[in-house]
C-alpha positions, 0 to 999 in steps of 0.5 A: 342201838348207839349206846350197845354199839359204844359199848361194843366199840369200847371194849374191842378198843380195850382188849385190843390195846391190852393185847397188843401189851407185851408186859410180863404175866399179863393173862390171855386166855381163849377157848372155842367150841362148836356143839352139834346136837341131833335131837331125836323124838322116838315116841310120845310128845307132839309128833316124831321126828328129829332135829339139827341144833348148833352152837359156836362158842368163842370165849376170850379173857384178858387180865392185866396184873402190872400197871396203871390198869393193874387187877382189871379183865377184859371179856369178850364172849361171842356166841352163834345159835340155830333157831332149831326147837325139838321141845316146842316142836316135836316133845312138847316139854317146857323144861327144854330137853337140850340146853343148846336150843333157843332163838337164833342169837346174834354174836355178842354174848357178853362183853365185861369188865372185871376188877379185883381187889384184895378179896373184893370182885366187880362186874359189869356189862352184858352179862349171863347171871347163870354163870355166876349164879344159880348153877350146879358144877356137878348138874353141868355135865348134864343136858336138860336145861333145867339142871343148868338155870331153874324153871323158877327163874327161867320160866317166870322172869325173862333176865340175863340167861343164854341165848340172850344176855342183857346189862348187869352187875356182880359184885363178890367177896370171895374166900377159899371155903366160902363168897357171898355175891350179889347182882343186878340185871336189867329187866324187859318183857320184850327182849326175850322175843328178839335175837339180842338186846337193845340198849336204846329200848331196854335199858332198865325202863321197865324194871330190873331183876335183883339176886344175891347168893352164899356159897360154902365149900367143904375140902379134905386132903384131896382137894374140895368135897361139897359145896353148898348155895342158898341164894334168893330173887326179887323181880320189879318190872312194868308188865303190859297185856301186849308184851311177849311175856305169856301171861295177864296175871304176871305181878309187878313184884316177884320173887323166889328161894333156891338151894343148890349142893354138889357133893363128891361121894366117893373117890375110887383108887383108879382116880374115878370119882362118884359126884351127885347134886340136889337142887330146890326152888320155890317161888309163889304160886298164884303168880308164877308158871313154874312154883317149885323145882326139884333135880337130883343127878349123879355121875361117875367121872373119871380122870384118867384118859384109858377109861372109857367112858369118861362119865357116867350119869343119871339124873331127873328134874321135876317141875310143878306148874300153873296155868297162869294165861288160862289158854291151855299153855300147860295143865295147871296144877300139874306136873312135868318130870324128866328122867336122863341117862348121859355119857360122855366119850373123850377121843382125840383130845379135841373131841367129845361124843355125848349120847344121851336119853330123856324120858319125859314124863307128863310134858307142858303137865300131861297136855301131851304123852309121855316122850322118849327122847334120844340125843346125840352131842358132838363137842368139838374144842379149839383148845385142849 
C-alpha cells in the first residue's frame, strides 16, 4: 500500500504545483460526468427485473509546454462505480450488456505521466490499456461492453480495463496517417476480485500482460475517412488452483490477434454522416474462455444540434466460448450473440438521453433463454 499511496502523493504534488504555474500556453484541461443506467430484463435471461447502475467520471490533464519540464503531462482520472450486476443477475450474459457495470471501484482510476518528444510518446503509471489499445472510435457510441474491450482480452486475461486499473507503460510513435505503439501491464489473478489494485501484493510478481498495435488512417478533403488496427498480446503469469480467476486449465503463456476498422460510409449534405466498424479477435481454443470475437456496427451521426436524434445505430457482437472449468460456467462449444439497437438525444447542452435495446441470443452459450433487454442512459456533462 505505501508504494500506491507515494505514488498517489507524487502525483497530486506534481499537478498541484503545475497548476499553481501561471506560464503562458500551459494546457489544463477537465472534463466530468455522471452516467445513469437503469437496466431493465424484459424477457428471457435468468429472471425479470431491473436494475440502477452509476458512474462518476472526473478526468483532469495537465501539460506543460515551456520550461524545465517542458513536453510533459500530468494525469489524474478519478472514477466511482455501483456494484450493480443486471448481466450476472438478471440476463445472464457473459458479454455484458452495459459497459458501466463492474465491481464497486474506489476513486483513482489512473494517475499518469506523459512525455513527448519530437513524434516519440511515453507512459507510465496506473493505466486503462483499452484507452490506448484495442478499441473502436465508431464501435463507442455503443453500450455492449464488448464493442468497447474484446471478450478476447477481457475474458481471458484479467489486466488493466475499467473498473480497475493496474501499473503500466505505453510508448508510441505517432504520425498523421499511421502510430505504431506497445505496452506493458502488470498481471494478477487476484486484483480483479477487489475493488482497486495494491502496489505491495501486486506489483509484477505473478506475471505481466505485453501488447503492441499499428494503426493506419486514411483521409480526403473532408478530413479522415478510416482507420485500420492490427495488434497482437501475449500473457506470462503464475496461475494457482485458489486464485479468483475461474479456471484449472489457464496457461502460464497466452496469447491472441485482433483487427479493428472504422470507416466513414458516406457524408450526407445536411453535415450527417453514415460510420461503421468491424472488429475480429482470435486467441487459442484449448485455453481460453472466449476463442474468436466478431462485432459489426453502423450509425448515423449528425453534427448539427436541430437533428433529432443526434445517432442512430445498430449493431451485433458474437462471441464463441469454451467451458474451461468444467462447472457449467458457459456451454462449451457454443456461442453468445448480441444484437443492439441505440440512439442518441442531445438537449440542453449538457445532457444526453440514450435509450437503447439488446437482444441476446444464447447467453453464457444457451444455459439461458434468449433475452430481451432495455436500457435507458442519462449522461450528464460538467462541461460542454
Amino acid at each position: 500500500m505505501k508504494y500506491y499511496t507515494l505514488l498517489s502523493s507524487f502525483l497530486l504534488i506534481c499537478f498541484y504545483c503545475c497548476c499553481q504555474d501561471t506560464i503562458n500556453n500551459n494546457k489544463l484541461e477537465f472534463t466530468g460526468s455522471i452516467t445513469i443506467d437503469n437496466v431493465s430484463n424484459i424477457s428471457g435471461g435468468i429472471k425479470k427485473g431491473n436494475n440502477t447502475l452509476g458512474l462518476l467520471d472526473v478526468n483532469t490533464w495537465y501539460r506543460i509546454n515551456k520550461g524545465v519540464l517542458k513536453n510533459i503531462g500530468f494525469n489524474i482520472h478519478l472514477l466511482k462505480t455501483t456494484n450493480a450486476k443486471p448481466s450476472e443477475n438478471l440476463i445472464g450474459d457473459i458479454q455484458t450488456v452495459s459497459n458501466i457495470e463492474g465491481n464497486a471501484s474506489r476513486f483513482f482510476y489512473e494517475l499518469l505521466i506523459n512525455y513527448k518528444i519530437n513524434k516519440f510518446s511515453i507512459t507510465t503509471g496506473l493505466h486503462d490499456l483499452n484507452s490506448e489499445f484495442n478499441v473502436s472510435e465508431n464501435a463507442l457510441n455503443f453500450i455492449n461492453s464488448s464493442f468497447g474491450i474484446f471478450p478476447v482480452v477481457s475474458l481471458n486475461i484479467p489486466t488493466s480495463i475499467f473498473p480497475i486499473t493496474t501499473f503500466g507503460a505505453v510508448i508510441s510513435y505517432n504520425t498523421k496517417k499511421f502510430d505504431i505503439a506497445g505496452g506493458v501491464y502488470n498481471l494478477n489473478y487476484d486484483f480483479v476480485e477487489n475493488n482497486s489494485f495494491k502496489f505491495d501484493d501486486n506489483f509484477y510478481q505473478k506475471g505481466y500482460f505485453a501488447i503492441s498495435e499499428f494503426r493506419y488512417r486514411w483521409f480526403n478533403g473532408s478530413g479522415k475517412t478510416a482507420e485500420i488496427k492490427a495488434g497482437g498480446f501475449y500473457k506470462k503469469g503464475k496461475h494457482e488452483k485458489d486464485l479468483s480467476y475461474p479456471s484449472e486449465n489457464v496457461s502460464e503463456n497466452n496469447y491472441g490477434l485482433y483487427l479493428v476498422g472504422d470507416f466513414k460510409l458516406k457524408e450526407f449534405s445536411s453535415n450527417r454522416e453514415l460510420l461503421s466498424f468491424v472488429q475480429i479477435g482470435h486467441a487459442p481454443t484449448r485455453i481460453n474462455l472466449s476463442s474468436e470475437y466478431y462485432g459489426l456496427g453502423f450509425s448515423i451521426i449528425s453534427h448539427e444540434k436541430k437533428y433529432f436524434p443526434s445517432q442512430i445505430g445498430l449493431a451485433v457482437a458474437y462471441v464463441k466460448l469454451n467451458d474451461l472449468v468444467g462447472d457449467k460456467f458457459v456451454n462449451s462449444g457454443r456461442y453468445e450473440s448480441t444484437i443492439e439497437l441505440t440512439s442518441k438525444i442531445n438537449f440542453l447542452n449538457y445532457f444526453i438521453l440514450q435509450p437503447d435495446v439488446q437482444y441476446i441470443i444464447s447467453p453464457s452459450g444457451g444455459l439461458y433463454n434468449n433475452s430481451l433487454a432495455a436500457i435507458l442512459r442519462l449522461i450528464v456533462n460538467f462541461t460542454k
